[in-house]
Structures are given as C-alpha cells and as structure tokens.
mmCIF file of the N, C-alpha and C atoms, coordinates in Angstrom:
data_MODEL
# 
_entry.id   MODEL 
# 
loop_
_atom_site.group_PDB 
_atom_site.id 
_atom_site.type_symbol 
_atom_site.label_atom_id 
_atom_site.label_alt_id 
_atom_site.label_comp_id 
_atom_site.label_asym_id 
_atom_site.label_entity_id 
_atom_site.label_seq_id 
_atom_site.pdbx_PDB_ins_code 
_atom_site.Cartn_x 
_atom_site.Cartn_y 
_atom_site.Cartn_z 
_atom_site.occupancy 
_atom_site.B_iso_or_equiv 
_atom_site.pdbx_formal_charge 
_atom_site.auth_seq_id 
_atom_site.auth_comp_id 
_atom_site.auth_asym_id 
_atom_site.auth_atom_id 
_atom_site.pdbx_PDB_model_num 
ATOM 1   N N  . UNK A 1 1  ? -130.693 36.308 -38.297 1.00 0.00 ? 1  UNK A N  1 
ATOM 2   C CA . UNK A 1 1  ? -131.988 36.954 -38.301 1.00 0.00 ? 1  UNK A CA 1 
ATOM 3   C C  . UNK A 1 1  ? -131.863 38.300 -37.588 1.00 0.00 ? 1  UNK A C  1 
ATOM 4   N N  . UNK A 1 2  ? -132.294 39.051 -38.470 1.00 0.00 ? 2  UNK A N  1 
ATOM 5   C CA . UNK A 1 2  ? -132.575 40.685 -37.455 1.00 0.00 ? 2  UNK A CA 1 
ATOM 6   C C  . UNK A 1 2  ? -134.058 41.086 -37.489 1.00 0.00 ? 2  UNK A C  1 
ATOM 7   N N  . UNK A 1 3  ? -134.393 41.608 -36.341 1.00 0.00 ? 3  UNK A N  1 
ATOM 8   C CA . UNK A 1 3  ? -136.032 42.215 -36.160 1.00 0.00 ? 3  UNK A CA 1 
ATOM 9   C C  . UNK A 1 3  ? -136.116 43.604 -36.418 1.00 0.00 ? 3  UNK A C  1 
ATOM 10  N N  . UNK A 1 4  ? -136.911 44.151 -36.551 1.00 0.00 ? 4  UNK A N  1 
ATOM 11  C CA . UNK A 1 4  ? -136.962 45.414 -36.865 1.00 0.00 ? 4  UNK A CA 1 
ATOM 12  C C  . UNK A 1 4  ? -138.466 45.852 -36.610 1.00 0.00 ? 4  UNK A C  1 
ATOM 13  N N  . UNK A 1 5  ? -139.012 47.108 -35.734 1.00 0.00 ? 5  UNK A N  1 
ATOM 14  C CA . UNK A 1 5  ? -140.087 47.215 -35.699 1.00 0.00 ? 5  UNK A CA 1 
ATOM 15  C C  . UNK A 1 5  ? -140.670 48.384 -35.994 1.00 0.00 ? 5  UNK A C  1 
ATOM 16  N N  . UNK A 1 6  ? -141.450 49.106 -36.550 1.00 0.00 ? 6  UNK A N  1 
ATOM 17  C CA . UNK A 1 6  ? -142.281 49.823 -36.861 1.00 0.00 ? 6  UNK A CA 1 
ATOM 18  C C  . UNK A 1 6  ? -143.166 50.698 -35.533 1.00 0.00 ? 6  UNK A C  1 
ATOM 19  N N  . UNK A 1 7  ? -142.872 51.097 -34.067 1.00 0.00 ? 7  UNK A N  1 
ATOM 20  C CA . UNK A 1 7  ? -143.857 51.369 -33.755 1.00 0.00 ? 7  UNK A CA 1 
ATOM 21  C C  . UNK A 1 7  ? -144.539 52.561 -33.681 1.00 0.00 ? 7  UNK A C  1 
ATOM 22  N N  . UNK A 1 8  ? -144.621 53.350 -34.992 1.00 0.00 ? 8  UNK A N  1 
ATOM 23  C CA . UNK A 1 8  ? -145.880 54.284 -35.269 1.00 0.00 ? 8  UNK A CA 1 
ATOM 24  C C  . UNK A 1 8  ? -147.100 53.222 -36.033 1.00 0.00 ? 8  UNK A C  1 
ATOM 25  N N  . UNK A 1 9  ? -146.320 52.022 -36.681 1.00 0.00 ? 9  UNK A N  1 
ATOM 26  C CA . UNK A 1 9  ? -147.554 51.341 -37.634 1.00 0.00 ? 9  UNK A CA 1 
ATOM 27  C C  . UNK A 1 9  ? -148.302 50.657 -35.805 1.00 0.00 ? 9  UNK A C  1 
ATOM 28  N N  . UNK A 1 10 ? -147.964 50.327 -34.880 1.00 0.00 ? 10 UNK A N  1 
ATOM 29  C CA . UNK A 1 10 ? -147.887 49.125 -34.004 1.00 0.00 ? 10 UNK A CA 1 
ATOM 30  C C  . UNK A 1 10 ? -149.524 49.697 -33.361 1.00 0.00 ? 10 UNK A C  1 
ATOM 31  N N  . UNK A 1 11 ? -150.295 48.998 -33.346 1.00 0.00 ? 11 UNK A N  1 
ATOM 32  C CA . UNK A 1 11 ? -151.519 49.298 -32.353 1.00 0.00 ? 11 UNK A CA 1 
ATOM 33  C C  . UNK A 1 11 ? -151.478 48.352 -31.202 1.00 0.00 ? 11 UNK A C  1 
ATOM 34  N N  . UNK A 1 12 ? -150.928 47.648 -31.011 1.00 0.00 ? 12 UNK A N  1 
ATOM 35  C CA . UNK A 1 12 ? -150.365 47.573 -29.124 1.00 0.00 ? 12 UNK A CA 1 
ATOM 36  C C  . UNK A 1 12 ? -151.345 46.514 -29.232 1.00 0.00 ? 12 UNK A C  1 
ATOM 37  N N  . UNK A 1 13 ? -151.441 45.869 -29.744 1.00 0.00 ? 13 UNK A N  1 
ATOM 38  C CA . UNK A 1 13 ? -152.240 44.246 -29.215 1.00 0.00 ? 13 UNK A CA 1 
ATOM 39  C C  . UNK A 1 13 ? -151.657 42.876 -28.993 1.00 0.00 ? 13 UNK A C  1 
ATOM 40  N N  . UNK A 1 14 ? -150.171 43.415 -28.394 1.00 0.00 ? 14 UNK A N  1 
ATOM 41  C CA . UNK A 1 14 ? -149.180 42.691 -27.522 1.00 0.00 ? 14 UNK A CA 1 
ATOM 42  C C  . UNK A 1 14 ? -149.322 40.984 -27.826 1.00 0.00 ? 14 UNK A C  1 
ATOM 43  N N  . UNK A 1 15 ? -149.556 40.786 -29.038 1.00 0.00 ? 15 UNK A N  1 
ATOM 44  C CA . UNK A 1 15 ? -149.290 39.148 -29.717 1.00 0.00 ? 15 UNK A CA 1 
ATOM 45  C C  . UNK A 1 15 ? -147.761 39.158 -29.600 1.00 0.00 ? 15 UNK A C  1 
ATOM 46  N N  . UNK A 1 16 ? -147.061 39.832 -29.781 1.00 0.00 ? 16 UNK A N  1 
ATOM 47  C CA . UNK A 1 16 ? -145.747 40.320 -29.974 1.00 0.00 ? 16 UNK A CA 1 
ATOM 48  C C  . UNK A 1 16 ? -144.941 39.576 -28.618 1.00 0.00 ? 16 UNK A C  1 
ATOM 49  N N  . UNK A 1 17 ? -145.422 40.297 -28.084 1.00 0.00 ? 17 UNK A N  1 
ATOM 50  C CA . UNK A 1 17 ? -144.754 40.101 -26.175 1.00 0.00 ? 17 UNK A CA 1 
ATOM 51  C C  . UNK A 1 17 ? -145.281 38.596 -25.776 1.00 0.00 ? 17 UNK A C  1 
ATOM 52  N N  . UNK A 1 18 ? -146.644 38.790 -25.664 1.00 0.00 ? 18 UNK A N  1 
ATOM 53  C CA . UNK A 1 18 ? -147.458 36.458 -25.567 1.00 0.00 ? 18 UNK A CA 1 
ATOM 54  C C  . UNK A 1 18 ? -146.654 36.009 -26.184 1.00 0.00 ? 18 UNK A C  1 
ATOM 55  N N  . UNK A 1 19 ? -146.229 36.323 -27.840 1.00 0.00 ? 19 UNK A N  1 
ATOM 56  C CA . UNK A 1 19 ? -145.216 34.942 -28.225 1.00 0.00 ? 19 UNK A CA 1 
ATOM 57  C C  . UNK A 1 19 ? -144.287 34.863 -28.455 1.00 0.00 ? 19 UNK A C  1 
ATOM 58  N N  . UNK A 1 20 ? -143.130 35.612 -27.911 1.00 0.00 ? 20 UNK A N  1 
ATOM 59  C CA . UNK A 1 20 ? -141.698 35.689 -28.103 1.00 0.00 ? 20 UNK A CA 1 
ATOM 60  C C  . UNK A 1 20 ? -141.368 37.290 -26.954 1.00 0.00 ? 20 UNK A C  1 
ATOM 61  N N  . UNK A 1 21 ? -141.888 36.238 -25.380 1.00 0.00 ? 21 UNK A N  1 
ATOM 62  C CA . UNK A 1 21 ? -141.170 37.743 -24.934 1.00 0.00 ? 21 UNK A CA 1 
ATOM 63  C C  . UNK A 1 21 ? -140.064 37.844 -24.136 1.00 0.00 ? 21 UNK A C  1 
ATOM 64  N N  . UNK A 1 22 ? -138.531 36.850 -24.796 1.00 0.00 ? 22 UNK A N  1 
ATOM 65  C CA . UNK A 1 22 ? -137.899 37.356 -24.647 1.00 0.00 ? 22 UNK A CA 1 
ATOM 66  C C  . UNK A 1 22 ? -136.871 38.711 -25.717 1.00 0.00 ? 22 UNK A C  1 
ATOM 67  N N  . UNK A 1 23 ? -138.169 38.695 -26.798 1.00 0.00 ? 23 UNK A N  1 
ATOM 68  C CA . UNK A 1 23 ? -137.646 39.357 -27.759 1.00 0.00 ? 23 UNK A CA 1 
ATOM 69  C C  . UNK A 1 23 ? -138.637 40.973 -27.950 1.00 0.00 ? 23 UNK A C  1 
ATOM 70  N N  . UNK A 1 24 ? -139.418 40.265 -27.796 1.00 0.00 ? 24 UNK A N  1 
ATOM 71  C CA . UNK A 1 24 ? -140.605 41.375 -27.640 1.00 0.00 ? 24 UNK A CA 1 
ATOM 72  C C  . UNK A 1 24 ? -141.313 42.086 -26.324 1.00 0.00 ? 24 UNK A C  1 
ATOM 73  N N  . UNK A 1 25 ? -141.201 43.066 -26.108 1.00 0.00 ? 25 UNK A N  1 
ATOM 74  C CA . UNK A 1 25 ? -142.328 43.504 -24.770 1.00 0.00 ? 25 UNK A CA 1 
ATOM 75  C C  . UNK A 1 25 ? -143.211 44.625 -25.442 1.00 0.00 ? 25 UNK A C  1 
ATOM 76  N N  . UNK A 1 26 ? -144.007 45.169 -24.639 1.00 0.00 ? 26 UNK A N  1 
ATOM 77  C CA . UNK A 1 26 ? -144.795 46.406 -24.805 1.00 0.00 ? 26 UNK A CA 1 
ATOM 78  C C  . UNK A 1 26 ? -144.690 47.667 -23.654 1.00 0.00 ? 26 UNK A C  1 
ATOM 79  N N  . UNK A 1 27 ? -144.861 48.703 -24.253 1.00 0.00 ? 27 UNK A N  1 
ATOM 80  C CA . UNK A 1 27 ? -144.136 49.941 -23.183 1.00 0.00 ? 27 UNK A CA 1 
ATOM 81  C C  . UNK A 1 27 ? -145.832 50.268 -22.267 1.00 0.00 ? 27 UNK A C  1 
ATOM 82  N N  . UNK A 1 28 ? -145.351 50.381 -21.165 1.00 0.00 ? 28 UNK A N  1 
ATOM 83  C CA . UNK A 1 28 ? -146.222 50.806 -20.238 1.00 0.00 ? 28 UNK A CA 1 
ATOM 84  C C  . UNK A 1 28 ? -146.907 51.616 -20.395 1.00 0.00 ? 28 UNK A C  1 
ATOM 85  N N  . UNK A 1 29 ? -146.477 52.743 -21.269 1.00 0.00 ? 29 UNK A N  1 
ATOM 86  C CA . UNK A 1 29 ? -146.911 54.410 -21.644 1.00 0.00 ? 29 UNK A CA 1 
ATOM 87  C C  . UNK A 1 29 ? -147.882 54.212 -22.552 1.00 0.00 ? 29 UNK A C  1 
ATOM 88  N N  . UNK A 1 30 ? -147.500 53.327 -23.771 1.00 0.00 ? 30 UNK A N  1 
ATOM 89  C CA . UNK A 1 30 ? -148.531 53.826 -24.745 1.00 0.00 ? 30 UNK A CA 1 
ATOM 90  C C  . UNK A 1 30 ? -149.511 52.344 -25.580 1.00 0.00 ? 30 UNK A C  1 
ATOM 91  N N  . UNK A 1 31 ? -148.263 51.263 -24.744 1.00 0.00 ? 31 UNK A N  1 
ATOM 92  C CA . UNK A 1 31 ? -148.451 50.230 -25.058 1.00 0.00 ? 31 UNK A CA 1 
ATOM 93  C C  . UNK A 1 31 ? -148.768 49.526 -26.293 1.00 0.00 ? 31 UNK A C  1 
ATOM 94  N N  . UNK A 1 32 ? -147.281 50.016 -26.995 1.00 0.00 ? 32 UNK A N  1 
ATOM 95  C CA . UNK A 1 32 ? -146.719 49.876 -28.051 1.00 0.00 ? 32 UNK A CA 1 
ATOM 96  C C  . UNK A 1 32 ? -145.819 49.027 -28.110 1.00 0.00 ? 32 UNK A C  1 
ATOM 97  N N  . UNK A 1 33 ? -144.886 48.315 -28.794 1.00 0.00 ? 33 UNK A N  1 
ATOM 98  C CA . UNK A 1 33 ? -144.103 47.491 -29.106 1.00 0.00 ? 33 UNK A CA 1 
ATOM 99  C C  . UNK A 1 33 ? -142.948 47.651 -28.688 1.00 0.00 ? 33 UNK A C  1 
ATOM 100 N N  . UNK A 1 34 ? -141.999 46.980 -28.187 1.00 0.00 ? 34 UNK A N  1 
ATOM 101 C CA . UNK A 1 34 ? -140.426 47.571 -27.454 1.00 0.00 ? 34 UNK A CA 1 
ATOM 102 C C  . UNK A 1 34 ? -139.850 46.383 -27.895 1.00 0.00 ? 34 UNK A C  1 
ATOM 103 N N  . UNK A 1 35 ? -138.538 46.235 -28.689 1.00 0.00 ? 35 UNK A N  1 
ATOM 104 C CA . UNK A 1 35 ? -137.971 45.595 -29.108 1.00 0.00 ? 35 UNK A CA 1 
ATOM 105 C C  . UNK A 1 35 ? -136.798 45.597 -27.804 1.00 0.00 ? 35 UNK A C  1 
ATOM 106 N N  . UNK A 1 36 ? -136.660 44.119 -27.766 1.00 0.00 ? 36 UNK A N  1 
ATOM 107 C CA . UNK A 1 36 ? -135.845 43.329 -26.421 1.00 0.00 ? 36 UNK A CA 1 
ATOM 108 C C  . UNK A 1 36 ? -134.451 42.934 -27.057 1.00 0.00 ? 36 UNK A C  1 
ATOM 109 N N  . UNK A 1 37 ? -134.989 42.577 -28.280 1.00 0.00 ? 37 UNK A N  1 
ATOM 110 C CA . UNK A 1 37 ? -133.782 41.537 -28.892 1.00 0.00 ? 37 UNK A CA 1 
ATOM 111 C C  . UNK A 1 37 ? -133.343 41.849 -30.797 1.00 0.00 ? 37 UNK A C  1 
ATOM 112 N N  . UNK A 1 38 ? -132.769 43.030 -30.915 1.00 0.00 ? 38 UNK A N  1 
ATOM 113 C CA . UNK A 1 38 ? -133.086 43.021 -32.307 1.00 0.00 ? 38 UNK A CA 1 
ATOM 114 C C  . UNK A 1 38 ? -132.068 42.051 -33.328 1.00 0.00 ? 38 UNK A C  1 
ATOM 115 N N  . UNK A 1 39 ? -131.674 41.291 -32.405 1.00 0.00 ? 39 UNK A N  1 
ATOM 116 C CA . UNK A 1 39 ? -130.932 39.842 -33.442 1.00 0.00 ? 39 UNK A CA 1 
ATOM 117 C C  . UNK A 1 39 ? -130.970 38.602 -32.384 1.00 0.00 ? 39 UNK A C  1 
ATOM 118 N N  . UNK A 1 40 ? -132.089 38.266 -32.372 1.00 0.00 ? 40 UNK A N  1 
ATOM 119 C CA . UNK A 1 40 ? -132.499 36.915 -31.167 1.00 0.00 ? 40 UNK A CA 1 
ATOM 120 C C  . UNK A 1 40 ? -131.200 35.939 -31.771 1.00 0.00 ? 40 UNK A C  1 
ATOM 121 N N  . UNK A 1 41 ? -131.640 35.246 -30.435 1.00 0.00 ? 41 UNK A N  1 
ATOM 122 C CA . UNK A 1 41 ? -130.756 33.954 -30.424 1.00 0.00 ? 41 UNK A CA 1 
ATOM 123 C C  . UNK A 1 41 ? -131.500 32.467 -31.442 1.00 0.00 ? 41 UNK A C  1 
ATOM 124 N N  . UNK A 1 42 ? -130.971 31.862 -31.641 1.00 0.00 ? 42 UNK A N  1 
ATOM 125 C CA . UNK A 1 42 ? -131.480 30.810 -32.718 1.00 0.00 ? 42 UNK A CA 1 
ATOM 126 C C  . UNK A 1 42 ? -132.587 30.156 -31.989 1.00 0.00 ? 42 UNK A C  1 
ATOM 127 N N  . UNK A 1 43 ? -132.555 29.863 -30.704 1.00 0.00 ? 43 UNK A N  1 
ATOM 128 C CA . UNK A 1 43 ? -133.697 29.407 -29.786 1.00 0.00 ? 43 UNK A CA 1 
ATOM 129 C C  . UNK A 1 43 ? -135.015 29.892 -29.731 1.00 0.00 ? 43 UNK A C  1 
ATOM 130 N N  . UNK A 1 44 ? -134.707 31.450 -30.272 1.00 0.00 ? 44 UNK A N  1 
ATOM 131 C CA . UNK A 1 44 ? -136.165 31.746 -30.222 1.00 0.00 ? 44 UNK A CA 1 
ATOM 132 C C  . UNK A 1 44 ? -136.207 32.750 -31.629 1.00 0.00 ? 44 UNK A C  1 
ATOM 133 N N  . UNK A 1 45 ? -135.895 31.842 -32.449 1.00 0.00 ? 45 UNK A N  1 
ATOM 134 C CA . UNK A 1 45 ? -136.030 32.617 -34.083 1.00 0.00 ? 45 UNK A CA 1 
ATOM 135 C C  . UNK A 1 45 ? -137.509 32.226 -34.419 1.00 0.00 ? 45 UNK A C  1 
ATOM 136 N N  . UNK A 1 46 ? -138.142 30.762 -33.926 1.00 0.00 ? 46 UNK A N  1 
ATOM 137 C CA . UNK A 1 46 ? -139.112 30.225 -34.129 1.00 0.00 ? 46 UNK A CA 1 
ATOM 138 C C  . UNK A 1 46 ? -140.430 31.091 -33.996 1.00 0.00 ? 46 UNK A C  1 
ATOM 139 N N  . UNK A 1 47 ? -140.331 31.640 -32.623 1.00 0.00 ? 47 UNK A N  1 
ATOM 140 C CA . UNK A 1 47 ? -141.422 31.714 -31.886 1.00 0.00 ? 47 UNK A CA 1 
ATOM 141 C C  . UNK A 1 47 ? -141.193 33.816 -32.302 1.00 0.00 ? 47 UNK A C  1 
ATOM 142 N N  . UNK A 1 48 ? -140.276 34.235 -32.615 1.00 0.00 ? 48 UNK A N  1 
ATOM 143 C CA . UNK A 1 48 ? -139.739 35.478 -33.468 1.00 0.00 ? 48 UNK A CA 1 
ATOM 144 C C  . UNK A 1 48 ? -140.830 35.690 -35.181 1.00 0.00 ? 48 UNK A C  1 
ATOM 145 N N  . UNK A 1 49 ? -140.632 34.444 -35.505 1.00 0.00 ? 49 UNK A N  1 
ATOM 146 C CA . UNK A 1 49 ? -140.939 34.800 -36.844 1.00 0.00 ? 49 UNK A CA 1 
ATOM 147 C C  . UNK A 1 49 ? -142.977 34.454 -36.637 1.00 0.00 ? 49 UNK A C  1 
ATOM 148 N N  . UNK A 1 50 ? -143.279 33.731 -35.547 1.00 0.00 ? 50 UNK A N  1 
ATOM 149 C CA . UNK A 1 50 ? -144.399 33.315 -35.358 1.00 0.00 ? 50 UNK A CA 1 
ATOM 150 C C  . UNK A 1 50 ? -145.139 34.896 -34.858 1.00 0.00 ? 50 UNK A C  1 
ATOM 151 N N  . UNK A 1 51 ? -144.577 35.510 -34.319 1.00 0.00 ? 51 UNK A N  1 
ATOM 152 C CA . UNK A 1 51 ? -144.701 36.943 -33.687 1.00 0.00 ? 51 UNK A CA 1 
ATOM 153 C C  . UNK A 1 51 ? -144.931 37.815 -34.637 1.00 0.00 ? 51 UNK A C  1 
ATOM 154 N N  . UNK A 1 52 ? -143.926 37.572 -35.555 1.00 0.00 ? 52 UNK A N  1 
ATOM 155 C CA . UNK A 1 52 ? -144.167 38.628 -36.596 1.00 0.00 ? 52 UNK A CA 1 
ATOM 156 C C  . UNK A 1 52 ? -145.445 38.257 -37.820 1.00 0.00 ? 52 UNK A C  1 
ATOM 157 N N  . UNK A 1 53 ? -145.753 37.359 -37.674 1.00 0.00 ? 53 UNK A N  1 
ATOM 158 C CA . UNK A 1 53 ? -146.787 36.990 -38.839 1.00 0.00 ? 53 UNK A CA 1 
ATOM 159 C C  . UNK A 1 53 ? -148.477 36.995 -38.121 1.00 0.00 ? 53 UNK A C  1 
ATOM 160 N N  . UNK A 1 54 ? -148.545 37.227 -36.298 1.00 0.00 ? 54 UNK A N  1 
ATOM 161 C CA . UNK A 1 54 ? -149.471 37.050 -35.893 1.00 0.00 ? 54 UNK A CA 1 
ATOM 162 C C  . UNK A 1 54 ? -149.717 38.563 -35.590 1.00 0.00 ? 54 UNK A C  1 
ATOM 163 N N  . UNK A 1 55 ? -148.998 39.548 -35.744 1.00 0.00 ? 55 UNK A N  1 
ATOM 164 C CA . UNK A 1 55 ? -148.803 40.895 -35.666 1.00 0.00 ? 55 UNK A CA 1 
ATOM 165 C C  . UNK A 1 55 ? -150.396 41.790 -36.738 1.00 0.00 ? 55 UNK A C  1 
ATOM 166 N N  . UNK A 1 56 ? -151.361 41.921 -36.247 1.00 0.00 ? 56 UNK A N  1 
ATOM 167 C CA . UNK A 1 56 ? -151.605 42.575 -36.679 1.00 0.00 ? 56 UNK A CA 1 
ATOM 168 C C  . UNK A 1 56 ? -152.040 43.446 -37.677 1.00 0.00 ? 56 UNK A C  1 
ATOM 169 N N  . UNK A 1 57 ? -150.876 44.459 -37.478 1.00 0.00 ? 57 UNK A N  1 
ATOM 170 C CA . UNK A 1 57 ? -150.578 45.950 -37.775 1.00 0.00 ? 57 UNK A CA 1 
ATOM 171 C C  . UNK A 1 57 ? -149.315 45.670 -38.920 1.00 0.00 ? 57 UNK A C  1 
ATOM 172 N N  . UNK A 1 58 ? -148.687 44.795 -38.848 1.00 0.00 ? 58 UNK A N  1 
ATOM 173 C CA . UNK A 1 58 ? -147.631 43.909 -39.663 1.00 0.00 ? 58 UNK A CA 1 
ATOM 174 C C  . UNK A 1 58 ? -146.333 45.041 -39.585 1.00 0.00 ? 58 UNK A C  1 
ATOM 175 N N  . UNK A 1 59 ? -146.232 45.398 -37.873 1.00 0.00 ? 59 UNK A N  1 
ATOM 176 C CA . UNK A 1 59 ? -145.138 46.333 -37.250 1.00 0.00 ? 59 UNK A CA 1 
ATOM 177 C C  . UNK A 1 59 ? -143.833 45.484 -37.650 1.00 0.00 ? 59 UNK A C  1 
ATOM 178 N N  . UNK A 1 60 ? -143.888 44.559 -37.162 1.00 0.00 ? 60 UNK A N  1 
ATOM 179 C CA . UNK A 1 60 ? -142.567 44.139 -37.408 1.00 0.00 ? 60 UNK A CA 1 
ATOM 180 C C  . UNK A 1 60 ? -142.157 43.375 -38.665 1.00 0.00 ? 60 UNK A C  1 
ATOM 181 N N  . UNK A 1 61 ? -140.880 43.114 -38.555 1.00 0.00 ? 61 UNK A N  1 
ATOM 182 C CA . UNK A 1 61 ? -140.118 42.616 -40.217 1.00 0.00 ? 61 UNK A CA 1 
ATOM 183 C C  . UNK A 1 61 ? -139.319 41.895 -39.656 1.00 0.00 ? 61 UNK A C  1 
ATOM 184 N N  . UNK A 1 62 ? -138.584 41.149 -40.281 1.00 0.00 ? 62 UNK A N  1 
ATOM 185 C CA . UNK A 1 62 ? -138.045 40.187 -40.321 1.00 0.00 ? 62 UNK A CA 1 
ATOM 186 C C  . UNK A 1 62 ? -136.876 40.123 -41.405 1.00 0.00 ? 62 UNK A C  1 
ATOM 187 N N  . UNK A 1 63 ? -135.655 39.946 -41.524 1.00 0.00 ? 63 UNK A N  1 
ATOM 188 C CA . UNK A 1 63 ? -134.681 39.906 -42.445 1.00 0.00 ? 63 UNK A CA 1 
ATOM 189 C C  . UNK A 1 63 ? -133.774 38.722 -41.885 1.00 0.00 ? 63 UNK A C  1 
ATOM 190 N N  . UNK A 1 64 ? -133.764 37.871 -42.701 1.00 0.00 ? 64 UNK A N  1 
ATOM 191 C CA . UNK A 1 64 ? -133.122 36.789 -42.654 1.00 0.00 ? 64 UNK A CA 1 
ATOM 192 C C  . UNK A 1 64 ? -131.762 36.757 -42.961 1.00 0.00 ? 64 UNK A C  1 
ATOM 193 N N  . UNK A 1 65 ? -130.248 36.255 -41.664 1.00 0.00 ? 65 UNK A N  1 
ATOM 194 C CA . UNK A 1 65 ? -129.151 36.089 -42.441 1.00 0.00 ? 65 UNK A CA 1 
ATOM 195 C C  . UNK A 1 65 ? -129.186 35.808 -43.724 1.00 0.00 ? 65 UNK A C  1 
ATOM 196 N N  . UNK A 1 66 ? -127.903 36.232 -44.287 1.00 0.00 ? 66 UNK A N  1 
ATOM 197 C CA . UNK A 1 66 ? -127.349 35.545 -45.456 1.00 0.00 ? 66 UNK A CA 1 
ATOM 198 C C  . UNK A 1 66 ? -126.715 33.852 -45.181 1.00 0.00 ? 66 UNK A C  1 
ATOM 199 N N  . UNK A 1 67 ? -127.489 32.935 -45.927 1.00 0.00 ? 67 UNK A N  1 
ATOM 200 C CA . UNK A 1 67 ? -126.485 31.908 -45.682 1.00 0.00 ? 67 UNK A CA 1 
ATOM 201 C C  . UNK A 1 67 ? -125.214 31.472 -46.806 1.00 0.00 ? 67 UNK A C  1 
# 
C-alpha cells in the first residue's frame, strides 16, 4: 500500500490524524494534512484506508500493492 496526499485539495478537518495518526498528522501552520507514513506498515493499512474514505476533501489516495 502507498498513500499519497493532495494538500492543496485538503481543508484540514484532521479525520486524517484521529484515525491513523501514526500515518497521518496535520501542520501547525495551516492545518493541513502531513503525511507521516507514505507506505504504512500492514498494522495500520486498516485504519489508513478508513482515513482515506472519511476524508472529506477526498485529499488522499490510496494505491494498493500488486499482489
């Protein structure tokens, strides 16, 4: 899995960071989206892909290994 984020689309309503923040935070400045982890660990692919679908602004993406 790789993340990928968008933050000119991102309006900073930090669902992102609440549900996956060891992958996600938000920047102090503009309080926008800051990518932590742009290929998480399998432990938190769950709570990654839950992040990205509760997003919003639909900043982030999601691309799934090849299996």
């Amino acid at each position: 899995m790789k993340v990928q984020v968008d933050r000119e689309r991102c309006c900073g309503a930090g669902m992102c960071a609440l549900t996956a923040p060891d992958v996600f935070d938000q920047s102090e400045e503009d309080g926008q989206v800051l990518l932590l982890d742009p290929e998480p660990r399998p432990e938190n692919a769950s709570a990654t892909r839950e992040a990205a679908q509760l997003c919003p602004s639909g900043a982030i993406s999601i691309v799934e290994d090849d299996a």
